[in-house]
C-alpha positions as CSV (number, residue, x, y, z in Angstrom):
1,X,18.2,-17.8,-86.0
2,X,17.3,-14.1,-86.2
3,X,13.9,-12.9,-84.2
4,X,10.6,-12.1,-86.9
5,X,7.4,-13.3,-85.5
6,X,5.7,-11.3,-88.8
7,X,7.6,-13.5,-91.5
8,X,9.9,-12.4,-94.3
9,X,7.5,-10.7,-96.0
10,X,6.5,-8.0,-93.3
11,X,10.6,-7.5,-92.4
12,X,10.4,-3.8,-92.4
13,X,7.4,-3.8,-90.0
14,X,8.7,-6.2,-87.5
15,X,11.9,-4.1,-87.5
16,X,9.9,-1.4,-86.9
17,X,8.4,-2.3,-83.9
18,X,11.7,-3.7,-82.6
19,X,12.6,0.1,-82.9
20,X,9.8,0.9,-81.0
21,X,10.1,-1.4,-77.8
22,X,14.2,-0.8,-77.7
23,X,13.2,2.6,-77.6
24,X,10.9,2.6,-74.9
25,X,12.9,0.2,-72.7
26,X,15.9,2.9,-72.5
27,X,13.1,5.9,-72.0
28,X,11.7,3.4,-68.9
29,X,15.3,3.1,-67.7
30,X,15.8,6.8,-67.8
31,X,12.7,7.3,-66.3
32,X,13.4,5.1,-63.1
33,X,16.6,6.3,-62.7
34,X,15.4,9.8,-62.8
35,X,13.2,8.2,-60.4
36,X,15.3,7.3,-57.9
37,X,17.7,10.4,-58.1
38,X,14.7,12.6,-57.3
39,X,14.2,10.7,-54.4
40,X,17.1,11.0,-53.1
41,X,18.4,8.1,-52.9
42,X,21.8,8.3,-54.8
43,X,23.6,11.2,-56.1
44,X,23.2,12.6,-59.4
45,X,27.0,11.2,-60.1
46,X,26.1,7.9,-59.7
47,X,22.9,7.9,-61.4
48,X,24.3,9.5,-64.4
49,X,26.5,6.6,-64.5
50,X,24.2,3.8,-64.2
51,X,22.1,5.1,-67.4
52,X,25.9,4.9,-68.8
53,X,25.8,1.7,-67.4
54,X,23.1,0.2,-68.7
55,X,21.7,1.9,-72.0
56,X,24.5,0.5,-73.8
57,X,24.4,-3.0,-72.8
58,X,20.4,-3.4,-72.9
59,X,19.9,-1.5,-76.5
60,X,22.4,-4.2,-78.1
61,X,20.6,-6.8,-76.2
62,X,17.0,-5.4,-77.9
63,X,19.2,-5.6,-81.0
64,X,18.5,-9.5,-80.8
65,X,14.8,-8.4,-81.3
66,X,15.7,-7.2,-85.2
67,X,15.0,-9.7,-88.1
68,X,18.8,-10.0,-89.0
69,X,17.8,-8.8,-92.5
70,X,19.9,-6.2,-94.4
71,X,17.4,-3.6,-93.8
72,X,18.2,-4.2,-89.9
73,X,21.0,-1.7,-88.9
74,X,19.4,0.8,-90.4
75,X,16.5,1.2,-88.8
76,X,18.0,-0.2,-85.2
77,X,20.4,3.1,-85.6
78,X,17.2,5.2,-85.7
79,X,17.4,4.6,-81.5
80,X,20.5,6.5,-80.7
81,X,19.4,8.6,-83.9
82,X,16.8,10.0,-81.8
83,X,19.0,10.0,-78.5
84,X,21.3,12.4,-80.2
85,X,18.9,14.9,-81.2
86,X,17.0,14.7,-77.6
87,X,20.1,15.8,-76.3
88,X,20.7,18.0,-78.8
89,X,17.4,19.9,-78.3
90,X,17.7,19.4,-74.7
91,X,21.1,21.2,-74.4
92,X,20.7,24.1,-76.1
93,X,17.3,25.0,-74.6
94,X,14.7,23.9,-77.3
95,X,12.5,21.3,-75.0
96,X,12.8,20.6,-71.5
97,X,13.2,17.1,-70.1
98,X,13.7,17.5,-66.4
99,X,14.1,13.4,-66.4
100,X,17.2,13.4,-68.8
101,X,18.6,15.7,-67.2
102,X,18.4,14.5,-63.8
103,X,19.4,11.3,-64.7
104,X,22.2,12.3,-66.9
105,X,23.9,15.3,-65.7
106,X,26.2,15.9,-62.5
107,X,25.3,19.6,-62.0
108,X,21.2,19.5,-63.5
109,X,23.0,21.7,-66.3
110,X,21.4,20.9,-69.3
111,X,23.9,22.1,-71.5
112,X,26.5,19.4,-70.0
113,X,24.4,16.6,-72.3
114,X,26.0,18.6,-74.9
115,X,29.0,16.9,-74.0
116,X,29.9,13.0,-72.8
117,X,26.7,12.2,-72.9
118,X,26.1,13.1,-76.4
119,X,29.2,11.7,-77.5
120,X,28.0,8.8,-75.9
121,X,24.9,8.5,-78.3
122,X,27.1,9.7,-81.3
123,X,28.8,6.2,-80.9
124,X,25.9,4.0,-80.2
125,X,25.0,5.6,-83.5
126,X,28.3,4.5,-85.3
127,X,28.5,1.3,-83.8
128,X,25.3,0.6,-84.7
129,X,25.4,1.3,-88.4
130,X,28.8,-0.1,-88.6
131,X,28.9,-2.9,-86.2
132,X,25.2,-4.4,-85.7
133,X,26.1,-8.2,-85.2
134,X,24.4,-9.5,-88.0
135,X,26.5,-8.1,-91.6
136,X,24.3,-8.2,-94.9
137,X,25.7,-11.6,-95.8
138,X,23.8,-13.0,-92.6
139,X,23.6,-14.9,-89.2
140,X,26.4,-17.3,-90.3
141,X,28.8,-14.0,-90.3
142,X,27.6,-12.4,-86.9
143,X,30.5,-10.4,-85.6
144,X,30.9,-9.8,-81.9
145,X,33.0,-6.6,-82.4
146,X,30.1,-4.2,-80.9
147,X,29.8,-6.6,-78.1
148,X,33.4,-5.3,-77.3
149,X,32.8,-1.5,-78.0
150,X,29.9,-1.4,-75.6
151,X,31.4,-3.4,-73.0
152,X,34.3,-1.3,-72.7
153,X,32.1,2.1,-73.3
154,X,29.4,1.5,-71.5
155,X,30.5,-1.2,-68.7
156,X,34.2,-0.1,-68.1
157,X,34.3,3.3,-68.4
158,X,31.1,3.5,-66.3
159,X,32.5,1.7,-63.7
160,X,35.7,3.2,-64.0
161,X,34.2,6.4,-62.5
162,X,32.1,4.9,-60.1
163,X,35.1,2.9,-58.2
164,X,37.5,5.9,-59.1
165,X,35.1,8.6,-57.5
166,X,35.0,5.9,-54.1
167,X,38.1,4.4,-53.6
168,X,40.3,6.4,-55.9
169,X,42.9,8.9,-54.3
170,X,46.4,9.6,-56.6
171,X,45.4,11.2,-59.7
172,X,46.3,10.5,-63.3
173,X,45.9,11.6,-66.5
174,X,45.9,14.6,-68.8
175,X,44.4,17.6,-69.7
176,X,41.9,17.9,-66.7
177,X,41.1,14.4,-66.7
178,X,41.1,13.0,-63.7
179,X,41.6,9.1,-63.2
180,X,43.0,7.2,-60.5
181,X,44.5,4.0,-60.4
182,X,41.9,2.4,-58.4
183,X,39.6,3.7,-61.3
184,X,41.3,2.0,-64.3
185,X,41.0,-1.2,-62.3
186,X,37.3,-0.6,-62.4
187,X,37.6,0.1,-66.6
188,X,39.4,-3.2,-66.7
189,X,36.9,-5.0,-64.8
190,X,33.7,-3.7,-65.9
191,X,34.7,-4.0,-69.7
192,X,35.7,-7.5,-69.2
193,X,32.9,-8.3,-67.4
194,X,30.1,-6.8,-69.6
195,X,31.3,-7.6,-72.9
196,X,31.6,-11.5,-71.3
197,X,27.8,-11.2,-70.3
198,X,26.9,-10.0,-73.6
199,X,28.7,-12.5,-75.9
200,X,27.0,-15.4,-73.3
201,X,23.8,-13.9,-74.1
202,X,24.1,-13.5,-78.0
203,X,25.9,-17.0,-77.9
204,X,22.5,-18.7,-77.1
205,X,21.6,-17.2,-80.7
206,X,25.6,-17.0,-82.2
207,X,27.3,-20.3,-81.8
208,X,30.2,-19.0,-83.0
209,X,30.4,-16.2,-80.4
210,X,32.1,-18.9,-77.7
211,X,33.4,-17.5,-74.2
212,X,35.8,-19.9,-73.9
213,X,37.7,-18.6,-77.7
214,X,36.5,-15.3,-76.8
215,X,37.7,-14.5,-73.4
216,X,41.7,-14.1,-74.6
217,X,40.2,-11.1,-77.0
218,X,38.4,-9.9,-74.7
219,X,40.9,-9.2,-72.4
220,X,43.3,-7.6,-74.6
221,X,40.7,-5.1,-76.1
222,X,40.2,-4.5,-72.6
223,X,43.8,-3.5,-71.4
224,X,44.3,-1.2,-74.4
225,X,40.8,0.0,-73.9
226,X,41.8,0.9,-69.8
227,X,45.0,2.4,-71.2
228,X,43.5,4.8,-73.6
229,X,41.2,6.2,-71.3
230,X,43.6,6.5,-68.4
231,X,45.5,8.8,-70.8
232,X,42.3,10.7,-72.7
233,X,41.3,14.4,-72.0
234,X,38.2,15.3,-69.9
235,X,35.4,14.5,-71.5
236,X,36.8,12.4,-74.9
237,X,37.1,9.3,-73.4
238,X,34.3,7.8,-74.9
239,X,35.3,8.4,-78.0
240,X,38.9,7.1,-77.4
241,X,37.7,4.2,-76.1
242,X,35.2,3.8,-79.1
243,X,38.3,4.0,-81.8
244,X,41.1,2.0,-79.2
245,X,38.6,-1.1,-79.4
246,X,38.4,-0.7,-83.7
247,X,42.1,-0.3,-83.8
248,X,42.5,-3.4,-81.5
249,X,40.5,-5.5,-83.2
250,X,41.6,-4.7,-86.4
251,X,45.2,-5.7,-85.3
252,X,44.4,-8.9,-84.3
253,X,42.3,-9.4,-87.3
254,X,45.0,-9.0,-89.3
255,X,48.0,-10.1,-87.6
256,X,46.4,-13.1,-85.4
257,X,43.4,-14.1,-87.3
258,X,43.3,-17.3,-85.7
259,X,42.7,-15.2,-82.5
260,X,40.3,-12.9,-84.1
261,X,38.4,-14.4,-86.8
262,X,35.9,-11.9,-87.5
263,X,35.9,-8.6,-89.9
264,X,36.6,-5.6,-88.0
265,X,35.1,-3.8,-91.2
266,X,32.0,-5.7,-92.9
């Protein structure tokens, strides 16, 4: 069961206008953070981190939206296509967008979406292309592998700053990277947590994505995902995370299959 209120024949159109409201969900979720950091409400830290937060969760939700068809992925990686050069042109000066930057950068520098934040989009853009849940051979095959990636990316290492920045106080890490304990609880929770939310919400489409089988996975991707970013440089961490959750499933692809059934690479 794949979502195409246009029928089979109008595939590219529908896709197209799934494009279009994904997009403009995750501009209204920048917006009313941006919102609510003007007003002072919360700090520009913890804003930044809730569009972390939640981008990455909600665009692979809208990713339900698609038609499933082969053409699908590659127009759903037109989103964070776009994101990256927004924050591109943003950065280095050519358009102004007081709204991403508010929402998206600790010091209202727009140069700094030049960095985690851009790297950020650069792997929504690769799991997308690589990863969307439904392969070229169809439904039957969905994978739950980017359900992993953006849990840990988005939800742990999110959350990992959030509860590090609060409660944190011995620091760890390397190269200017500073993590705390306290923190890496927080990855370990917050990946596990929203990767579990989003294979119960593509379950009610995936039968084959069960919690219950699921859950062990999870949790393993999850502690090598903490590890690797307790130990990554400032700033890198999402793309460590990105490539500790391929490698992980890979792994257990090929040396437990039984535990993870699914093709790392379609």
């Amino acid at each position: 069961m794949v979502f195409n209120p246009f029928g089979s024949n109008l595939v590219f159109v529908w896709d197209l206008v799934a494009t279009v409201i994904s997009i403009v969900i995750l501009l209204a979720i920048v917006q009313i953070v941006a919102y609510i950091q003007k007003k002072g409400k919360v700090s520009p830290i913890i804003t930044r981190k809730l569009v972390h937060i939640l981008v990455g969760p909600v665009f692979v939700v809208t990713w339900m939206l698609f038609s499933g068809e082969i053409v699908s992925h590659y127009i759903a990686v037109i989103v964070p296509l776009l994101f990256v050069l927004q924050f591109i042109t943003i950065g280095i000066g050519v358009i102004k967008n007081e709204s991403f930057v508010a929402s998206m950068s600790r010091s209202g520098d727009p140069r700094e979406l030049l960095q985690g934040t851009l790297y950020y989009s650069i792997v929504m853009v690769l799991m997308t292309y690589f990863w969307f849940y439904v392969p070229s051979t169809g439904i039957s095959n969905a994978n739950p592998t980017a359900l992993l990636i953006i849990g840990c990316v988005s939800g742990g290492d999110g959350l990992a700053d959030i509860i590090g920045r609060k409660f944190g106080r011995k620091k760890i890490g390397i190269k200017g990277s500073e993590k705390t304990f306290i923190g890496s609880i927080g990855m370990l929770v917050g990946s596990i947590l929203v990767s579990s939310i989003l294979v119960l919400i593509f379950s009610l489409e995936v039968p084959s994505f069960d919690i219950a089988t699921l859950i062990l996975p999870i949790i393993v991707v999850s502690i090598i995902a903490t590890i690797v970013e307790a130990i990554s440089p400032k700033n890198s961490d999402n793309f460590t995370i990105f490539v500790a959750v391929i490698i992980t499933t890979l792994i257990l692809e090929f040396a437990v299959p039984a535990f993870w059934p699914y093709p790392t690479i379609f």
